[in-house]
N, CA, C and O atoms as CSV, one atom per row, in Angstrom:
chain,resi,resn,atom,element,x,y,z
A,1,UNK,N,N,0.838,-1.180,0.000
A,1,UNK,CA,C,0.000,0.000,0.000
A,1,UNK,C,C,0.887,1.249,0.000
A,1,UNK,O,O,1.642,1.433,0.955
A,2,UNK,N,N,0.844,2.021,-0.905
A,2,UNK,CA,C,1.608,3.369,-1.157
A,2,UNK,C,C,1.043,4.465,0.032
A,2,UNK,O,O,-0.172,4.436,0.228
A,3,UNK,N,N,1.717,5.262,0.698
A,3,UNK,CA,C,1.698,6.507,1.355
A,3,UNK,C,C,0.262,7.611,0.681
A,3,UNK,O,O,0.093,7.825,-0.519
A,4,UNK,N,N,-0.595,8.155,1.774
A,4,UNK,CA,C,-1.336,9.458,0.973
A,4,UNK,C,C,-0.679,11.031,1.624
A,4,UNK,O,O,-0.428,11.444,2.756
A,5,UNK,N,N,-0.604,11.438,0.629
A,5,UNK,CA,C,0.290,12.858,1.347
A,5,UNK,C,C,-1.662,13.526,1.600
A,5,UNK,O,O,-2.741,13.156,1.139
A,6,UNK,N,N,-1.330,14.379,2.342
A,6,UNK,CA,C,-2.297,15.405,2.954
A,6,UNK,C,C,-1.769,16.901,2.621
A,6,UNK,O,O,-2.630,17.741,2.356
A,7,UNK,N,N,-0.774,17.179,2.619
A,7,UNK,CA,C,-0.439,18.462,2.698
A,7,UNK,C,C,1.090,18.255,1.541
A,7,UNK,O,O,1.975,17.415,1.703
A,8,UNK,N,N,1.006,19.394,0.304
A,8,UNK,CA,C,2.263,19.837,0.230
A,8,UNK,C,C,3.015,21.014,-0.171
A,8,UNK,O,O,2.485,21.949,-0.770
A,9,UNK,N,N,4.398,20.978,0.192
A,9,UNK,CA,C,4.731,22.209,0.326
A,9,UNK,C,C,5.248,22.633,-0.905
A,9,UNK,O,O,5.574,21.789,-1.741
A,10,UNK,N,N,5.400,24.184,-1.190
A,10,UNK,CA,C,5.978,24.653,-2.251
A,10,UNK,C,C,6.879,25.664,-2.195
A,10,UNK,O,O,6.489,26.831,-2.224
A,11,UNK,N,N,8.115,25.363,-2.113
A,11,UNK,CA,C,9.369,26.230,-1.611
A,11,UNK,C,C,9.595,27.306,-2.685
A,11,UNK,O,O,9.899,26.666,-3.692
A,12,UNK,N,N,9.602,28.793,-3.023
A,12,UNK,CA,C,9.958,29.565,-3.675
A,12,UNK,C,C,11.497,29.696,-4.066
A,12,UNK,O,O,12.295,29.539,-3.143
A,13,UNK,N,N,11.855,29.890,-4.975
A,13,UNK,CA,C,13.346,30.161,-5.346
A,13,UNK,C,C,14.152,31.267,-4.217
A,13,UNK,O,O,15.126,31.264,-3.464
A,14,UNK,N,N,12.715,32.464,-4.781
A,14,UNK,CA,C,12.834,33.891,-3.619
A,14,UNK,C,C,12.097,34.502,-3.834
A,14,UNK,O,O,11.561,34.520,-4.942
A,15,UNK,N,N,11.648,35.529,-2.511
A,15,UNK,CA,C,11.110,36.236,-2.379
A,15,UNK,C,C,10.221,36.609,-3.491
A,15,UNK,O,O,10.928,36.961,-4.435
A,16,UNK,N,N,8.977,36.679,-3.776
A,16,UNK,CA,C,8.329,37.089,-4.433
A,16,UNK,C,C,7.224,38.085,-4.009
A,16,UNK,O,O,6.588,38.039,-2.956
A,17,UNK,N,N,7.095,39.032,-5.046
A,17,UNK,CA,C,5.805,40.222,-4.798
A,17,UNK,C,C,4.446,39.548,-4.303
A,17,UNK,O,O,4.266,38.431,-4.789
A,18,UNK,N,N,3.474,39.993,-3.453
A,18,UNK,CA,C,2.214,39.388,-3.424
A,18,UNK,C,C,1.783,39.475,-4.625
A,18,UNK,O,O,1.737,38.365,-5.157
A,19,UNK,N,N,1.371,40.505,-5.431
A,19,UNK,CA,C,0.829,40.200,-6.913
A,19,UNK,C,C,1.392,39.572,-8.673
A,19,UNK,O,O,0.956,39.274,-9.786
A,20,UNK,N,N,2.939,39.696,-7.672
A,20,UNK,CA,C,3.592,38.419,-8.826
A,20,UNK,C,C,2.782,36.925,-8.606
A,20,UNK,O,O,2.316,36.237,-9.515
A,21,UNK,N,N,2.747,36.622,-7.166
A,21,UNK,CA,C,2.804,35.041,-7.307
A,21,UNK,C,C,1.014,35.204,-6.922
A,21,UNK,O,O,0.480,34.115,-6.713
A,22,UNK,N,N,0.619,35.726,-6.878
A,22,UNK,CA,C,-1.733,35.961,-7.070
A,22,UNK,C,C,-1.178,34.577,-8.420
A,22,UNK,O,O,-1.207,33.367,-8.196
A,23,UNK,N,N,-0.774,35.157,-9.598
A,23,UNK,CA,C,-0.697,33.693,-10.336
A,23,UNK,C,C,-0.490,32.472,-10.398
A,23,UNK,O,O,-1.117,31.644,-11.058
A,24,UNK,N,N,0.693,32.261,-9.486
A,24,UNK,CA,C,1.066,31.175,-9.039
A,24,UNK,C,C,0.003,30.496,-8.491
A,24,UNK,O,O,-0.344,29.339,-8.726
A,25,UNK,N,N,-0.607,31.498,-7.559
A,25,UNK,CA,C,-1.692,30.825,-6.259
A,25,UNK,C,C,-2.874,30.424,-7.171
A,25,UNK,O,O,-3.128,29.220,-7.213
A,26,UNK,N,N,-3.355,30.961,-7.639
A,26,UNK,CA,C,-4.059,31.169,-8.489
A,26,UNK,C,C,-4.567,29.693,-9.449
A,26,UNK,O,O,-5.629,29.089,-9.301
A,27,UNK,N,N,-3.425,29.355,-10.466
A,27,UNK,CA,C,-2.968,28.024,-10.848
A,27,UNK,C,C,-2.828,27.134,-10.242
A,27,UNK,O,O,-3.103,26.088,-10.830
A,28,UNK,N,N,-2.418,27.024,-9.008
A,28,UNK,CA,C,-2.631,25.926,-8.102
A,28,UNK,C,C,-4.055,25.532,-7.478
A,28,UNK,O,O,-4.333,24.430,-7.004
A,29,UNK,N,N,-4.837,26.557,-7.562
A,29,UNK,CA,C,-6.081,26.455,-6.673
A,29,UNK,C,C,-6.383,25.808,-7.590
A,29,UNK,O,O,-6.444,24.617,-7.282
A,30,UNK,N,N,-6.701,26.084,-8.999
A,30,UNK,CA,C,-7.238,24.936,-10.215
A,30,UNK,C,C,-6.593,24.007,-10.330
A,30,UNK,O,O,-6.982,23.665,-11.446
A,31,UNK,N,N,-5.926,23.332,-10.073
A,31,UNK,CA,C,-5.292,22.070,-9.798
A,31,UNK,C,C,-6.376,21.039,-9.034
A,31,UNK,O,O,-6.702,21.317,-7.880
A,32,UNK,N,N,-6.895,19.925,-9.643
A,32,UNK,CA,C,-7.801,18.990,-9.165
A,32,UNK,C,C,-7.146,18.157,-7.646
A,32,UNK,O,O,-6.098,17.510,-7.645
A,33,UNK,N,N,-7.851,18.322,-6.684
A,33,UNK,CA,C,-7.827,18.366,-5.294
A,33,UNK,C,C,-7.522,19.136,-4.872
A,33,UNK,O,O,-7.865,18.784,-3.743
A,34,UNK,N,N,-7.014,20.248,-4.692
A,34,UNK,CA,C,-6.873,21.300,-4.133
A,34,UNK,C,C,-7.733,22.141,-3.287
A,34,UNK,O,O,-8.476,22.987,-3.784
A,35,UNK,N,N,-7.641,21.907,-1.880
A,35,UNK,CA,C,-8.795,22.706,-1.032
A,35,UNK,C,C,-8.139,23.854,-0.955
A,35,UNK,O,O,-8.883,24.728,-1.398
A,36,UNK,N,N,-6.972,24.362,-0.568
A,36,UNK,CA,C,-6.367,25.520,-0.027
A,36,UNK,C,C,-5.203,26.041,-0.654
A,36,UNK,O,O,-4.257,25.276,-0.839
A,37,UNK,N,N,-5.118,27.461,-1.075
A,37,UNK,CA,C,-3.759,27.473,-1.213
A,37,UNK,C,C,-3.283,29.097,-0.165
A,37,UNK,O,O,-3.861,30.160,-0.394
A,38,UNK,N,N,-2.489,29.010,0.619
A,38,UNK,CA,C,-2.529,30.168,1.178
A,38,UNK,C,C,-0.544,30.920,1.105
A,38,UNK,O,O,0.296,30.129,1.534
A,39,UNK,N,N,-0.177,31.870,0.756
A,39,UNK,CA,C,1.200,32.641,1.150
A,39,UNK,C,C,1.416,32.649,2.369
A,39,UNK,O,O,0.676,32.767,3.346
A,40,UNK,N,N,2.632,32.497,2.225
A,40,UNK,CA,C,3.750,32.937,3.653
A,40,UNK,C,C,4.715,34.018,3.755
A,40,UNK,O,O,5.821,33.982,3.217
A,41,UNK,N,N,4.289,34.950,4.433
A,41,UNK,CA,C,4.749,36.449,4.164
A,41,UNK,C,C,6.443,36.024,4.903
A,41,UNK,O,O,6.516,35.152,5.769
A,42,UNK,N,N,7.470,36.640,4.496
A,42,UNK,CA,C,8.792,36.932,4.088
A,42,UNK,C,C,8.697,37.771,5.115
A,42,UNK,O,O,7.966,38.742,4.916
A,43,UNK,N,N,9.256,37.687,6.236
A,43,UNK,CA,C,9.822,37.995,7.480
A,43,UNK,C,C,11.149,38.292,7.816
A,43,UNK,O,O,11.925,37.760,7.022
A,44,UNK,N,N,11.879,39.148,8.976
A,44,UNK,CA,C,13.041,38.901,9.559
A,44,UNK,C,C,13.414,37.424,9.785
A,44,UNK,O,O,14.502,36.969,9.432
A,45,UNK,N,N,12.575,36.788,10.315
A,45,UNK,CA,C,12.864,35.320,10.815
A,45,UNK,C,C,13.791,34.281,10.002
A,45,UNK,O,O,14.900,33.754,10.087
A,46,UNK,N,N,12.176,34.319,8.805
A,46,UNK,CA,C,12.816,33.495,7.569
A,46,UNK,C,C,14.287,34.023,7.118
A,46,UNK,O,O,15.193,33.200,6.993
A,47,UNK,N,N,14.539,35.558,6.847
A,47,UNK,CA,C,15.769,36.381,6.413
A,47,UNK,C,C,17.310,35.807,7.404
A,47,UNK,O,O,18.398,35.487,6.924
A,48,UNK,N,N,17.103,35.819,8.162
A,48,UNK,CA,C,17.871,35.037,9.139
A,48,UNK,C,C,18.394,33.768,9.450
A,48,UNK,O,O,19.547,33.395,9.668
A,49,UNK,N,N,17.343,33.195,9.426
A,49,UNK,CA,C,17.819,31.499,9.113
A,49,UNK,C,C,18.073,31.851,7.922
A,49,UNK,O,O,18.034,33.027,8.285
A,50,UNK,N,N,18.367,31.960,6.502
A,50,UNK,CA,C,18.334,32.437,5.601
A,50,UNK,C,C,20.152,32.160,5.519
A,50,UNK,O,O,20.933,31.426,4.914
A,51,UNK,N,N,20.206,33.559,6.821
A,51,UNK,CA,C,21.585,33.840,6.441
A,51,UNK,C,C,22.530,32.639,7.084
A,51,UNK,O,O,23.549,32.057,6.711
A,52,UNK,N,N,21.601,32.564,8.329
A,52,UNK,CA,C,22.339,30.966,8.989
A,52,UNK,C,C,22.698,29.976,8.022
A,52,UNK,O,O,23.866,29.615,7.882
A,53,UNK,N,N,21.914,29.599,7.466
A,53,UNK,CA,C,22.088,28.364,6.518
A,53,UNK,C,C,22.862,28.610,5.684
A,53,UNK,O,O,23.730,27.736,5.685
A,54,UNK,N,N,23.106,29.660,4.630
A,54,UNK,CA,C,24.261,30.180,3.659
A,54,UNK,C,C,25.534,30.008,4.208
A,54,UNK,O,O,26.484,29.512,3.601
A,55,UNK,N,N,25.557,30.496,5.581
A,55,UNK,CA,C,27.036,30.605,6.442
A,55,UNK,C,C,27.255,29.679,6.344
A,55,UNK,O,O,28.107,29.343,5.522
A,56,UNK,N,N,26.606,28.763,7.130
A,56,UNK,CA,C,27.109,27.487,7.544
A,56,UNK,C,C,27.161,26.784,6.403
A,56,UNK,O,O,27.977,25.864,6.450
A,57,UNK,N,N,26.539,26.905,5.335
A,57,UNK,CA,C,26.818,25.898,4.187
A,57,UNK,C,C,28.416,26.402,3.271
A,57,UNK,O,O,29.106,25.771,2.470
A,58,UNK,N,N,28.543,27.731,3.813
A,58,UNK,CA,C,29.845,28.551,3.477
A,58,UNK,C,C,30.952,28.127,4.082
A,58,UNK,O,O,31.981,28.394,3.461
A,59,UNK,N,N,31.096,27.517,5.153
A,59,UNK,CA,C,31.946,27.239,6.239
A,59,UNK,C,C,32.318,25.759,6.094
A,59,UNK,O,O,33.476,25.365,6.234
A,60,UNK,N,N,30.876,24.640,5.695
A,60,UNK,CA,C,31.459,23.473,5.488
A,60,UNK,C,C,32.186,23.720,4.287
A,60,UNK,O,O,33.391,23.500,4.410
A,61,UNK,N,N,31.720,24.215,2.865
A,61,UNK,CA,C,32.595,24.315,1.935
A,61,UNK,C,C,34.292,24.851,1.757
A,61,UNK,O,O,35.078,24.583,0.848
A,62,UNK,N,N,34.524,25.823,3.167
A,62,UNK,CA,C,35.866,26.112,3.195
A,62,UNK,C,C,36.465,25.324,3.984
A,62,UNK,O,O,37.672,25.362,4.221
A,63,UNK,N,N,35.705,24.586,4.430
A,63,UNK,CA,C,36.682,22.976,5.520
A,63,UNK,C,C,36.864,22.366,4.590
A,63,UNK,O,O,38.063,22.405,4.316
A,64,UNK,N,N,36.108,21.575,3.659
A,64,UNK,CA,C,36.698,21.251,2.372
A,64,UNK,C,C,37.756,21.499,1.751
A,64,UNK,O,O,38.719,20.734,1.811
A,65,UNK,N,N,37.761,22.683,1.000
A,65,UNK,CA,C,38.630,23.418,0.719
A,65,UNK,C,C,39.763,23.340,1.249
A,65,UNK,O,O,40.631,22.590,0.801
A,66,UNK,N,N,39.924,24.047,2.215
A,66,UNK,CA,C,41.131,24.533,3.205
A,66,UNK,C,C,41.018,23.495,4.810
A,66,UNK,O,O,40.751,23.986,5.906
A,67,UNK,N,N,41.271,22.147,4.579
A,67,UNK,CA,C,41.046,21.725,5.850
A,67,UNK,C,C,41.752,22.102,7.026
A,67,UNK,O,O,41.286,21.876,8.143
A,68,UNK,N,N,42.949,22.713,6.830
A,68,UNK,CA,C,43.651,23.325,7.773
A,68,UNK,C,C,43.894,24.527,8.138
A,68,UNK,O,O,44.760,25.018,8.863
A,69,UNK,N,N,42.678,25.121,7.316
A,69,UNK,CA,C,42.784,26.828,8.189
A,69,UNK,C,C,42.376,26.684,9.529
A,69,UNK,O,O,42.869,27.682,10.056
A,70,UNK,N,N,41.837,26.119,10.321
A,70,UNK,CA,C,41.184,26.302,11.447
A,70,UNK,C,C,42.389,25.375,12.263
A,70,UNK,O,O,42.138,25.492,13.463
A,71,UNK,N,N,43.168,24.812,12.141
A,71,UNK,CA,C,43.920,24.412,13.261
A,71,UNK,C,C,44.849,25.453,13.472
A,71,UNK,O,O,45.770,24.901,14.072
A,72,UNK,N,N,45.106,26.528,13.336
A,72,UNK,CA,C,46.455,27.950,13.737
A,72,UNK,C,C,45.582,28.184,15.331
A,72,UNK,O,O,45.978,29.029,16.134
């Protein structure tokens, strides 16, 4: 027996205008099953983890890189 999803998500590239993505939303609501489609307003929060995650994905890539900058 295969899995039923209930809910799914749709991750943006970036930031988008509210009346850029009205289309997006828009097209999805006509999509057969579709009860809901609602935006997630672009916050400090999100902007932040944002930058967390870049860093840190910045930091494993220079351990890579340079495995021995950090032992001085």
């Amino acid at each position: 027996m295969t899995d039923r999803y209930h809910t799914l998500t749709v991750v943006l590239e970036r930031d988008t205008r509210e009346d850029d993505a009205e289309h997006l939303i828009n097209a999805i609501r006509m999509m057969r099953g579709v009860r809901s489609v609602t935006g997630e307003v672009a916050n400090m929060e999100t902007h932040m983890a944002e930058e967390r995650a870049r860093h840190e994905l910045g930091q494993k890539i220079l351990d890579v890189l340079y495995p021995d900058r950090r032992k001085s």
